[in-house]
DSSP file (Angstrom, degrees, kcal/mol; ACC not computed):
  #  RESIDUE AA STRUCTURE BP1 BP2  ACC     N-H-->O    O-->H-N    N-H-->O    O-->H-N    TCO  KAPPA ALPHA  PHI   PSI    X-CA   Y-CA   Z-CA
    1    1 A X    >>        0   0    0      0, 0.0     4,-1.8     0, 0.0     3,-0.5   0.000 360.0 360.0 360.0 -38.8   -8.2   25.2   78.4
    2    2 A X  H 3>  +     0   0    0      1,-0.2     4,-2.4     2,-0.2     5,-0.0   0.917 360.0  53.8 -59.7 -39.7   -8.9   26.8   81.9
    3    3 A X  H 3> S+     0   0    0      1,-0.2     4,-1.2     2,-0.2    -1,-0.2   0.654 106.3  57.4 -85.0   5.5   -5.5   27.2   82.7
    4    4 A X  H <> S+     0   0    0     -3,-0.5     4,-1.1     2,-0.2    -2,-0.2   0.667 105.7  52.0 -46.3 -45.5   -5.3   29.2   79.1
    5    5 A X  H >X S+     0   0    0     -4,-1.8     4,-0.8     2,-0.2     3,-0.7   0.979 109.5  48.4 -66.5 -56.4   -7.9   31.4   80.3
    6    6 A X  H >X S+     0   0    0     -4,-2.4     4,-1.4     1,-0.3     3,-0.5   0.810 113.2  46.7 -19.5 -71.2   -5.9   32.1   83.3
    7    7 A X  H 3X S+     0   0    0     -4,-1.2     4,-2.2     1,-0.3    -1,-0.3   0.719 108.7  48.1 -50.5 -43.6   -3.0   32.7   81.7
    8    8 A X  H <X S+     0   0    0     -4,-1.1     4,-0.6    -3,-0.7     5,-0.5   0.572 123.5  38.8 -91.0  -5.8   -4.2   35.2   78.8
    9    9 A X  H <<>S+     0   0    0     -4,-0.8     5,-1.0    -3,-0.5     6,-0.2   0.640 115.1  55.8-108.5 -13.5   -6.3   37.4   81.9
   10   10 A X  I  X>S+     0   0    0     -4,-1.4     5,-1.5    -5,-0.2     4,-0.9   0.989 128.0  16.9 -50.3 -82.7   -3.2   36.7   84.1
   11   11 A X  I  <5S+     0   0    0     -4,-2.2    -3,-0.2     3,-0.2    -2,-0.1   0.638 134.7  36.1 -78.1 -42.9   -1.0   38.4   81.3
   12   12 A X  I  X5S+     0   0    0     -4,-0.6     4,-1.4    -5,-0.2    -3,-0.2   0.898 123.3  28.5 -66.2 -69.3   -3.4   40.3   79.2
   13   13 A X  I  >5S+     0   0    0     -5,-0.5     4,-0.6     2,-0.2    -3,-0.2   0.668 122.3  41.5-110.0 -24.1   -5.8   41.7   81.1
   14   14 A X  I >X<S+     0   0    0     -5,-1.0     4,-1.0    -4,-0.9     3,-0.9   0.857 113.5  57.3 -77.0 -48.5   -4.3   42.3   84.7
   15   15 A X  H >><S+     0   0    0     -5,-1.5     4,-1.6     1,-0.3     3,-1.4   0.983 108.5  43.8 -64.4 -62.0   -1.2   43.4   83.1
   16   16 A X  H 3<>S+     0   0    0     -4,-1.4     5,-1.6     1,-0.3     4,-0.5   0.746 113.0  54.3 -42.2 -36.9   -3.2   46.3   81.1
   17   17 A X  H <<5S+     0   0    0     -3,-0.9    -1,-0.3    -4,-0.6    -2,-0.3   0.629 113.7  38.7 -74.8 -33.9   -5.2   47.2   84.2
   18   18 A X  H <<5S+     0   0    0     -3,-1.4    -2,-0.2    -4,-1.0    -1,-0.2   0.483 110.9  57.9-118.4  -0.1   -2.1   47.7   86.2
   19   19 A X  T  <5S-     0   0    0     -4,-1.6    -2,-0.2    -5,-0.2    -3,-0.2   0.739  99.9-132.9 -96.7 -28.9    0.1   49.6   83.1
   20   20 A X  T   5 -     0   0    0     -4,-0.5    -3,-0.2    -5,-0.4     3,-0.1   0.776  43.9-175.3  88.5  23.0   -2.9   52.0   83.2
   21   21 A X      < -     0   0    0     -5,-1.6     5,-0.2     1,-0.1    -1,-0.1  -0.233  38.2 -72.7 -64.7 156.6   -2.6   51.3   78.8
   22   22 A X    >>  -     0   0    0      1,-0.1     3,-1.9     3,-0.1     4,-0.6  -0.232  45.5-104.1 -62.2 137.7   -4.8   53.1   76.8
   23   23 A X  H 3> S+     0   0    0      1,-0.3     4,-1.0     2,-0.2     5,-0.1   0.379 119.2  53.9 -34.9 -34.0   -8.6   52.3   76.7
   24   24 A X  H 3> S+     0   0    0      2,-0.2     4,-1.8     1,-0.2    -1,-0.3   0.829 108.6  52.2 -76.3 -41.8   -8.5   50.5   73.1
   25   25 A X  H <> S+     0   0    0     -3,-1.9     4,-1.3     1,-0.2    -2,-0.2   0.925 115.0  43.2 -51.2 -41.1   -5.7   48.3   74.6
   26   26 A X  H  X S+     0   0    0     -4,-0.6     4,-2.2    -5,-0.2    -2,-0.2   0.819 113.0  46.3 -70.0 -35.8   -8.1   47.5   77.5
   27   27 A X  H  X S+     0   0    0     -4,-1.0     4,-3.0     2,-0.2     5,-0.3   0.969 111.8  53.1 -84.1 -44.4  -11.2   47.0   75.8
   28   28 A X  H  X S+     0   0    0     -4,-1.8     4,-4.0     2,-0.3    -1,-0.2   0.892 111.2  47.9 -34.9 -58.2   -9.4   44.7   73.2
   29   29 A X  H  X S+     0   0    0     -4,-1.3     4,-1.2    -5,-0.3    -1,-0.2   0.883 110.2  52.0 -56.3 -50.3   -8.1   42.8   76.2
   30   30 A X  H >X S+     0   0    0     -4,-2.2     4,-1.5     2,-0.2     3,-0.8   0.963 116.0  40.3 -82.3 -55.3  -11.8   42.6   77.9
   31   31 A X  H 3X S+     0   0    0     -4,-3.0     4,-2.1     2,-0.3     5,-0.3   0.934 112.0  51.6 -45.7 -63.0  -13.5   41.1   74.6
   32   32 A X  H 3< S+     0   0    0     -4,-4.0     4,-0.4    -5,-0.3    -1,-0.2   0.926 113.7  48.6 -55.7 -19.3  -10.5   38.7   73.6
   33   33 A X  H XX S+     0   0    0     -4,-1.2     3,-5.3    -3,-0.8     4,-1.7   0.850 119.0  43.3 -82.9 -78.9  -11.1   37.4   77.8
   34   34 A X  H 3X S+     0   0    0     -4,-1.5     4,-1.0     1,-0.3    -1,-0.2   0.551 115.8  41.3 -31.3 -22.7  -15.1   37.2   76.8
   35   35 A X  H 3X S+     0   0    0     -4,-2.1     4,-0.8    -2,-0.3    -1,-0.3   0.504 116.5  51.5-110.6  -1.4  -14.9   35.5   73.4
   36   36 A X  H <> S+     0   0    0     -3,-5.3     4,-2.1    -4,-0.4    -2,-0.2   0.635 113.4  52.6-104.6 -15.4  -11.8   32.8   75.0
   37   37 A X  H  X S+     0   0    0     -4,-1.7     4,-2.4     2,-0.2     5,-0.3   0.916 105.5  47.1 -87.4 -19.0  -14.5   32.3   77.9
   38   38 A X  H  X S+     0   0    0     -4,-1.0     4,-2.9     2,-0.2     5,-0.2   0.994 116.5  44.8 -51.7 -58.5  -17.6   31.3   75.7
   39   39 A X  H  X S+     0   0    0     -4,-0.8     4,-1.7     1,-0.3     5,-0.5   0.941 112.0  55.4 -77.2 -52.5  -15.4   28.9   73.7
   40   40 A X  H >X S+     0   0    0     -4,-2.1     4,-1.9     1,-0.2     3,-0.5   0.821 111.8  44.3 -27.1 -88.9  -14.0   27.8   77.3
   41   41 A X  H 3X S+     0   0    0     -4,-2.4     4,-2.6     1,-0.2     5,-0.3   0.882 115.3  46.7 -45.1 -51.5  -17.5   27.1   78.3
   42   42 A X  H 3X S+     0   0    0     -4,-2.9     4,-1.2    -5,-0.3    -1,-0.2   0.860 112.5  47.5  -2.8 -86.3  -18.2   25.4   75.1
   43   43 A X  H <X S+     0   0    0     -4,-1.7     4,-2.5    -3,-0.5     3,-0.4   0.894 114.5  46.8 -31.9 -74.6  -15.2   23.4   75.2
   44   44 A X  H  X>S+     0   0    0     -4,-1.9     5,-2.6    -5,-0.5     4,-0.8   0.975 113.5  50.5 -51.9 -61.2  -15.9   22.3   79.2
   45   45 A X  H  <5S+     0   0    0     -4,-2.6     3,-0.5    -5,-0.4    -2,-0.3   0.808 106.2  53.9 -51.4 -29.3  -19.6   21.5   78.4
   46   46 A X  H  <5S+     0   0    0     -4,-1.2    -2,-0.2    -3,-0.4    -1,-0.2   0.771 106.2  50.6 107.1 -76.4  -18.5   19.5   75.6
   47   47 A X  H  <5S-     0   0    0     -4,-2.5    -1,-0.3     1,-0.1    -2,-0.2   0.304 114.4-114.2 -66.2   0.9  -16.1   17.5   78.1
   48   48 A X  T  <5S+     0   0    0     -4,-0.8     2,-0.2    -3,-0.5    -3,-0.2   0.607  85.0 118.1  74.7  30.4  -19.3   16.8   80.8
   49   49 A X      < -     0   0    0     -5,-2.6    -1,-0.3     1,-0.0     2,-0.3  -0.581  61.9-121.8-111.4-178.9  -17.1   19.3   83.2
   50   50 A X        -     0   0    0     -2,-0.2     2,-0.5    -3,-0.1     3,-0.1  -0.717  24.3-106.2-124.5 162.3  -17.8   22.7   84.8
   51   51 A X        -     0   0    0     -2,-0.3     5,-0.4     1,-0.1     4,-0.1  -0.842  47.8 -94.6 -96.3 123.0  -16.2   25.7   84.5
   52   52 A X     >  -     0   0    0     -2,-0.5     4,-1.8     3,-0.1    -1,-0.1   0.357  16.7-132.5 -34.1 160.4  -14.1   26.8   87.8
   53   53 A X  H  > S+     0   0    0      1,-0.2     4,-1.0     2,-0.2    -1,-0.1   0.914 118.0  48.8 -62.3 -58.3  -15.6   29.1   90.5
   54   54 A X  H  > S+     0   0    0      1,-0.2     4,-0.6     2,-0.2    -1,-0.2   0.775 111.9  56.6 -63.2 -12.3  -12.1   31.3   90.2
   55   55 A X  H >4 S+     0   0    0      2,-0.1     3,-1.3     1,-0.1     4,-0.3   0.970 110.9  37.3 -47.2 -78.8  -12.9   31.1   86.1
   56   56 A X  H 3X S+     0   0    0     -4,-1.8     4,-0.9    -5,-0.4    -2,-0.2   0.209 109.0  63.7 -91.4  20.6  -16.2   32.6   86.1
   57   57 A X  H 3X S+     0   0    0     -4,-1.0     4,-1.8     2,-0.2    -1,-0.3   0.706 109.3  45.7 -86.0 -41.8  -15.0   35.2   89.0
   58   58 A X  H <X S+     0   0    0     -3,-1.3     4,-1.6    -4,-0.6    -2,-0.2   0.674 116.3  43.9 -76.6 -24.3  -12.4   36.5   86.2
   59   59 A X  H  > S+     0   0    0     -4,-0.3     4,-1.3     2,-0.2     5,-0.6   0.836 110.3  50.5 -88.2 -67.9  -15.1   36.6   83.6
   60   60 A X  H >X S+     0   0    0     -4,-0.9     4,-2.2     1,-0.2     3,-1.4   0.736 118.8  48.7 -13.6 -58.8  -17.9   38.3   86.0
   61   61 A X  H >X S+     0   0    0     -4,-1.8     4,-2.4     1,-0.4     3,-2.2   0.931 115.7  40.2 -56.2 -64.8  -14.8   40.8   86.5
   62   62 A X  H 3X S+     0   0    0     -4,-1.6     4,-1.1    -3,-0.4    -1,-0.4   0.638 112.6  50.1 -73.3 -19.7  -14.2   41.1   83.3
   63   63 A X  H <X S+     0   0    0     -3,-1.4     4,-0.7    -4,-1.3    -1,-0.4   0.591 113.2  47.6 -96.8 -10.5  -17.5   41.3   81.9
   64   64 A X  H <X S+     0   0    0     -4,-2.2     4,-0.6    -3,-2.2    -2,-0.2   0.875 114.0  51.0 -93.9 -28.2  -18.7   44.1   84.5
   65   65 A X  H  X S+     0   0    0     -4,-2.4     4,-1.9    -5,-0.4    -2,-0.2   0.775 100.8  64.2 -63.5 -35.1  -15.4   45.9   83.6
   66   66 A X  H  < S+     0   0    0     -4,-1.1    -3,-0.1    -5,-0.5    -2,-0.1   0.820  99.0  52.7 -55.6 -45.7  -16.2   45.6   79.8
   67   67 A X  H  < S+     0   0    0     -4,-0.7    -1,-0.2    -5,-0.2    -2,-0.1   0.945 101.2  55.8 -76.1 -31.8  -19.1   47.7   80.2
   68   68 A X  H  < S+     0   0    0     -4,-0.6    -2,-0.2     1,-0.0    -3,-0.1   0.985  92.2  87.9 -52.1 -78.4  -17.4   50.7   81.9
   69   69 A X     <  +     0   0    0     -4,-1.9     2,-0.5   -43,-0.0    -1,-0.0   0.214  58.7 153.2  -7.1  82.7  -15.1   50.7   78.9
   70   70 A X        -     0   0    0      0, 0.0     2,-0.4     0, 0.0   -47,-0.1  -0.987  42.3-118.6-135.5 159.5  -16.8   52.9   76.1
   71   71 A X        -     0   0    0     -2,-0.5     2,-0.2     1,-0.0    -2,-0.0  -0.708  21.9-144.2 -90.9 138.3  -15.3   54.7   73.5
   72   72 A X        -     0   0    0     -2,-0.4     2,-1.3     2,-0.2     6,-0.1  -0.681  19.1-128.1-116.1 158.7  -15.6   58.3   73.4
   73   73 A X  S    S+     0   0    0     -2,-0.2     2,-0.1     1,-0.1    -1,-0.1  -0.697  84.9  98.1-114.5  63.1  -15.9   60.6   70.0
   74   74 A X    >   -     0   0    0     -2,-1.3     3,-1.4     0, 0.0    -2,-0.2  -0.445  64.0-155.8-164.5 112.5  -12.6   63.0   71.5
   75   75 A X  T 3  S+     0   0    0      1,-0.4     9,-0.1     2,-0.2    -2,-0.0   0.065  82.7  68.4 -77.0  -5.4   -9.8   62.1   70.2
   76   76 A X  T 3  S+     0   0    0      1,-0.1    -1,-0.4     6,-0.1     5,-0.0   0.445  82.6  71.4 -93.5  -0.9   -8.1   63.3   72.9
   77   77 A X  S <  S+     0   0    0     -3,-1.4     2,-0.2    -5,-0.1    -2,-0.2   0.594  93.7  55.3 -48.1 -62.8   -9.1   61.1   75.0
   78   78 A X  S >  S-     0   0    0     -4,-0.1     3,-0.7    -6,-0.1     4,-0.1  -0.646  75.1-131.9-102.2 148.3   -7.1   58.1   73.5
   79   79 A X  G >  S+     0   0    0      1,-0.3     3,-2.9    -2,-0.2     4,-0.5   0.854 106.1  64.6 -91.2 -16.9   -3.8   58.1   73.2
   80   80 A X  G 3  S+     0   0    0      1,-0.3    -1,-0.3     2,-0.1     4,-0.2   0.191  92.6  77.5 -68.8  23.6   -4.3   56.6   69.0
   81   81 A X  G <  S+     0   0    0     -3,-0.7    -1,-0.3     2,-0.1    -2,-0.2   0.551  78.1  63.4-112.9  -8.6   -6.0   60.1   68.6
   82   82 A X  S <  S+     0   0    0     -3,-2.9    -2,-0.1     1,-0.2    -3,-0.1   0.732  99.7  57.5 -85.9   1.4   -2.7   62.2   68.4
   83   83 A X  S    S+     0   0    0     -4,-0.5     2,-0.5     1,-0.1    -1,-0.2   0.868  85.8  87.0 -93.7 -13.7   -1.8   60.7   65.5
   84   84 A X  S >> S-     0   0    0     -4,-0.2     3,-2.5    -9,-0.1     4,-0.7  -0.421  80.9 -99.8-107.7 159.9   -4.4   61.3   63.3
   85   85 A X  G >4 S+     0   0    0     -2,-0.5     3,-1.3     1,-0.3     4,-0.2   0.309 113.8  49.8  16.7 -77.7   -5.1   64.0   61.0
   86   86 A X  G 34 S+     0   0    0      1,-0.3    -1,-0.3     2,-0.2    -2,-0.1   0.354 104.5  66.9 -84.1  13.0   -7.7   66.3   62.4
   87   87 A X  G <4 S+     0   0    0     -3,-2.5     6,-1.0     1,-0.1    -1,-0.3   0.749  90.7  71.0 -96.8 -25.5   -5.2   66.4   65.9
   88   88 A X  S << S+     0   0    0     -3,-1.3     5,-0.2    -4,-0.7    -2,-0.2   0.905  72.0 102.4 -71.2 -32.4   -2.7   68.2   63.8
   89   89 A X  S  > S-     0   0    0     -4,-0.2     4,-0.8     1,-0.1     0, 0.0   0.418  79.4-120.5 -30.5 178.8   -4.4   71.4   63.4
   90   90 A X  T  4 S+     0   0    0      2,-0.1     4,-0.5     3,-0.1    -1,-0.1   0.532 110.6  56.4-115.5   4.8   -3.2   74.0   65.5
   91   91 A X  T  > S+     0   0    0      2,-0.2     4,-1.8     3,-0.1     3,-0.4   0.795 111.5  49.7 -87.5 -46.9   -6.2   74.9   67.6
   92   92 A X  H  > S+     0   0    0      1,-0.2     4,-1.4     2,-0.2    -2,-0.1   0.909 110.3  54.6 -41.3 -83.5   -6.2   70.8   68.7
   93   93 A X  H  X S+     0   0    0     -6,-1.0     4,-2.0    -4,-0.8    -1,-0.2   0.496 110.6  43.7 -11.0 -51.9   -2.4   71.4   69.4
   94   94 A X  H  >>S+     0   0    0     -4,-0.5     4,-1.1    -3,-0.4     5,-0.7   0.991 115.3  41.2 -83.8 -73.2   -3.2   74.3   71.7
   95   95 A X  H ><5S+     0   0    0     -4,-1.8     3,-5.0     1,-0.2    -2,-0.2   0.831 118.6  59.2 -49.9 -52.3   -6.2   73.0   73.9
   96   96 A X  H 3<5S+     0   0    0     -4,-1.4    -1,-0.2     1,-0.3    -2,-0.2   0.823 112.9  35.7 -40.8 -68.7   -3.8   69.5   73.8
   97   97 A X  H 3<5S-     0   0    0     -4,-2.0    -1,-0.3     1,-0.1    -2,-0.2   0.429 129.1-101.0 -72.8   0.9   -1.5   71.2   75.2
   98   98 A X  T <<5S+     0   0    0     -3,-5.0     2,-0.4    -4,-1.1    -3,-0.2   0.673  71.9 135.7  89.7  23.6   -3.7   73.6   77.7
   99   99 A X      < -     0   0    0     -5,-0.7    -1,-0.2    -8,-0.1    -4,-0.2  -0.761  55.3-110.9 -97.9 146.5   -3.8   77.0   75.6
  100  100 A X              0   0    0     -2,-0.4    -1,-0.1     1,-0.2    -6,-0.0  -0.155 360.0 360.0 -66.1 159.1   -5.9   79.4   74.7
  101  101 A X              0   0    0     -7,-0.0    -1,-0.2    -6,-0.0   -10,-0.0   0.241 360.0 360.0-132.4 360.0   -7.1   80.0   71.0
């Protein structure tokens, strides 16, 4: 199970961090590593074992990274904000693109 954790912040959550993917991808990434380390601990207490040092060094990261992460209400922000509706206008269009209205 540990080396599952590994694997999914190996693959998941480094990978996202270094692709620079958009903040919903990331945050997504930092919650699925928090909710696969509870059940890790779980899991490990369960077995009468401990959880690795280099484990809970990836969650600490991940949980102090998790908080930075907040979603902001401007849609321009995120890259799932050009698609929807209220981006199509043509005054959005212009600041998007850095003109004046």
């Amino acid at each position: 199970m540990q080396r599952f954790y590994q694997n999914y912040y190996d693959k998941h959550v480094r990978a996202s961090e270094a692709d620079h993917q958009d903040r919903a991808s990331l945050a997504k990434a930092y919650q699925t590593a928090g909710i696969l380390f509870d059940v890790l601990t779980s899991v490990t207490r369960q077995d009468g074992a401990e959880v690795d040092s280099e484990i809970q060094a990836m969650n600490t990261d991940v949980t102090k990274k998790k908080k930075d992460i907040k979603d902001y209400n401007i849609l321009l922000l995120d890259a799932a904000g050009a698609s929807q509706a209220i981006m199509k206008l043509e005054e959005d269009d212009a600041i998007a693109n850095g003109h004046d209205i």
